[in-house]
C-alpha positions as CSV (number, residue, x, y, z in Angstrom):
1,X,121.4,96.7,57.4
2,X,121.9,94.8,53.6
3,X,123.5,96.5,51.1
4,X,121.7,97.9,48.3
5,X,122.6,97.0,44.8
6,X,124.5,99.9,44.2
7,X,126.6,99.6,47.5
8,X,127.7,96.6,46.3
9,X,131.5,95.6,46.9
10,X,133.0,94.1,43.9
11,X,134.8,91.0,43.4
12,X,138.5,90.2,42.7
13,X,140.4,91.9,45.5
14,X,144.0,92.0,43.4
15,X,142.5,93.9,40.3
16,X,141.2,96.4,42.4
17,X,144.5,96.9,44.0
18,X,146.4,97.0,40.4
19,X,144.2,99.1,39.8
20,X,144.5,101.6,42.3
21,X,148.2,101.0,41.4
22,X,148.0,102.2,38.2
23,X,145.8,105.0,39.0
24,X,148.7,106.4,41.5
25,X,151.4,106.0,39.2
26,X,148.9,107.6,36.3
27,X,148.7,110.8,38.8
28,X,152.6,110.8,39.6
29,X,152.9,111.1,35.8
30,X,150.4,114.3,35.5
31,X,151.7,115.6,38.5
32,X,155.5,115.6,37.8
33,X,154.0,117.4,34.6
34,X,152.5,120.1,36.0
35,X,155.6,122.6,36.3
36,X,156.1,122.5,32.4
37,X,152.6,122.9,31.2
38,X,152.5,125.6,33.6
39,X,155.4,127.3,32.1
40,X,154.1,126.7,29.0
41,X,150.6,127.7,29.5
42,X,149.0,128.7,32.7
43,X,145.5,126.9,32.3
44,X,146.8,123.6,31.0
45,X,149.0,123.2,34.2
46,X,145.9,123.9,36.6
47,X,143.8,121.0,34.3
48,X,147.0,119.0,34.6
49,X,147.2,119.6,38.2
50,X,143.6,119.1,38.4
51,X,143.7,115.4,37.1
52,X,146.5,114.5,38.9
53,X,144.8,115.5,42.5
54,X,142.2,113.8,40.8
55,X,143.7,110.9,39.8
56,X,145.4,110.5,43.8
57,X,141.4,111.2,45.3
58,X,140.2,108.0,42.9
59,X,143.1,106.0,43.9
60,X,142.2,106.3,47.3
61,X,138.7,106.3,47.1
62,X,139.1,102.9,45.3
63,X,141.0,101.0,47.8
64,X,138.9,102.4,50.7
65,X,135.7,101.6,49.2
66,X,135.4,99.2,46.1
67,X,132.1,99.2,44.9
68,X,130.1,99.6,41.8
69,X,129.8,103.1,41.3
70,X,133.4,103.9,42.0
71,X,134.2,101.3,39.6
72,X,131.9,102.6,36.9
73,X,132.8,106.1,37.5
74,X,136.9,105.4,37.7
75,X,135.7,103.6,34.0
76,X,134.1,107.0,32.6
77,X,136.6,109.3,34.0
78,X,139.5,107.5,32.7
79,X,137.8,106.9,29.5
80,X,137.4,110.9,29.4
81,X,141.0,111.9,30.0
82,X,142.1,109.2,27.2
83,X,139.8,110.6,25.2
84,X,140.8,114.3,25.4
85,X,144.5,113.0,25.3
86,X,142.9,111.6,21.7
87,X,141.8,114.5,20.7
88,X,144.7,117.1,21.5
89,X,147.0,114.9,19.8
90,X,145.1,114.3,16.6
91,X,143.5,117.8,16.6
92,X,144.8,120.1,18.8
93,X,143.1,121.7,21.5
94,X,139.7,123.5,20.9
95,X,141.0,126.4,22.6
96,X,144.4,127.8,23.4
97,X,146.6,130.6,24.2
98,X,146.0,132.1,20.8
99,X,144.9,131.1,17.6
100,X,147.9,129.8,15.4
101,X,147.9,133.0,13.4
102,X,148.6,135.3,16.2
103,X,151.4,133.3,17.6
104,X,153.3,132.3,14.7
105,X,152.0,134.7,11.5
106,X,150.5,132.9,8.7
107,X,154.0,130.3,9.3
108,X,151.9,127.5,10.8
109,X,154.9,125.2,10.2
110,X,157.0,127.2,12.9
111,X,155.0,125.7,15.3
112,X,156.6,123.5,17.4
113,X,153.9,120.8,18.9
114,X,156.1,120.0,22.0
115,X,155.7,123.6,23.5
116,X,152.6,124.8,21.6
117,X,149.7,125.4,23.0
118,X,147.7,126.8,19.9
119,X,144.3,126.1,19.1
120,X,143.8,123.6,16.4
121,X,147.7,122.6,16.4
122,X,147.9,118.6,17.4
123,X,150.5,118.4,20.5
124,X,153.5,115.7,20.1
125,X,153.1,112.8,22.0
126,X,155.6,112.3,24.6
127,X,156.8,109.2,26.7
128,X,155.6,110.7,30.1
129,X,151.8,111.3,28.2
130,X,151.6,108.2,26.5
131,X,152.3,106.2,29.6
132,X,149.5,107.5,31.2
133,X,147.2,107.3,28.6
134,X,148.7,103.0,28.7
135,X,148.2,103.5,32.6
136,X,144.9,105.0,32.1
137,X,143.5,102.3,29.7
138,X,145.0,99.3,32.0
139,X,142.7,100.8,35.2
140,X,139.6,100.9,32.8
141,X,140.4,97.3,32.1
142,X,141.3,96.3,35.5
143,X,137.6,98.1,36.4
144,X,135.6,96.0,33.9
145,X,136.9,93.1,35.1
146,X,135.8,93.3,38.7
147,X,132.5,94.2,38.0
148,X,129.2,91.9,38.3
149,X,128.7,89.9,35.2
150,X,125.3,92.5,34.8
151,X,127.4,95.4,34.7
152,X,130.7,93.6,33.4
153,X,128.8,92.6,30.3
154,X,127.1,96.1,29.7
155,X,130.4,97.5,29.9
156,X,132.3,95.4,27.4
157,X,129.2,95.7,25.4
158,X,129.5,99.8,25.9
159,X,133.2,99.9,25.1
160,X,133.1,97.3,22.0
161,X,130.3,100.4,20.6
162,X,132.6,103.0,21.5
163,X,135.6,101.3,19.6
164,X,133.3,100.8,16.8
165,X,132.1,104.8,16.7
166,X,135.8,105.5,16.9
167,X,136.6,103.2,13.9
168,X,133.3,104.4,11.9
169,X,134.8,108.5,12.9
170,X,138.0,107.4,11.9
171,X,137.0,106.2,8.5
172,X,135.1,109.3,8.0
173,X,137.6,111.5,8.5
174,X,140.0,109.8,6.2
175,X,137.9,109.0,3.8
């Protein structure tokens, strides 16, 4: 029986592996975070927790079976959790325990952004965060690179337009 297209192993043994690296120490990270955002706020520790267990299921998935569509998808999901890392830092989260007013009064400054989780109130970025973000973006370049020059260019090609939105957003916002 052949392999279809989309069975497909891909190339370059070693990224795959530094890959599957990264994506374990990634989940460590989120996973020796759960107890505080748990303390802090019961549904961001079970998200937390959920992309850590997450996280570990790629890992292994990767390393058992390296093909295309784990690739791609490892690429997506990865991209997603750096992406909603993005946002909570620069924006807040779209929802949280309460709405700044109802924790704090009308003294939004009280807030403090390590603990908070307000809606609309940007979180701090810490080391533990931002190393899995760094993790994060390393697997999504270890992933591009191991994919078939089809898909490899498509990729790059789908990333450069992202980072282009992103700068064209950014602008926007700014002004």
């Amino acid at each position: 029986m052949t392999a279809t297209a989309s069975e497909t192993r891909v190339a370059l043994p070693g990224a795959v592996a530094f890959a599957t690296l990264l994506m374990g120490i990634a989940a460590c990270i989120h996973m020796l975070q759960v107890s505080e955002y748990l303390a802090d706020w019961r549904p961001a520790g079970v998200f937390v927790a959920a992309v850590a267990v997450g996280q570990a299921a790629y890992a292994w998935v990767l390393l058992h079976r390296p093909t295309v569509p784990v690739a791609l998808a490892g690429i997506v999901g990865n991209l997603a959790v750096v992406s909603l890392w993005i946002v909570t830092r620069k924006f807040g989260l779209p929802m949280g325990a309460a709405a700044p007013e109802q924790v704090y009064g009308h003294d939004v400054q009280a807030i403090d952004p390590q603990t908070a989780f307000v809606t609309g109130v940007p979180q701090a970025i810490g080391a533990f965060d931002l190393t899995a973000t760094v993790l994060e973006l390393a697997v999504v370049a270890a992933l591009v690179s191991v994919l078939p020059a089809g898909q490899h260019r498509w990729a790059v090609n789908a990333l450069f337009g992202l980072g282009v939105a992103l700068l064209v957003v950014r602008v926007a916002i700014v002004g």
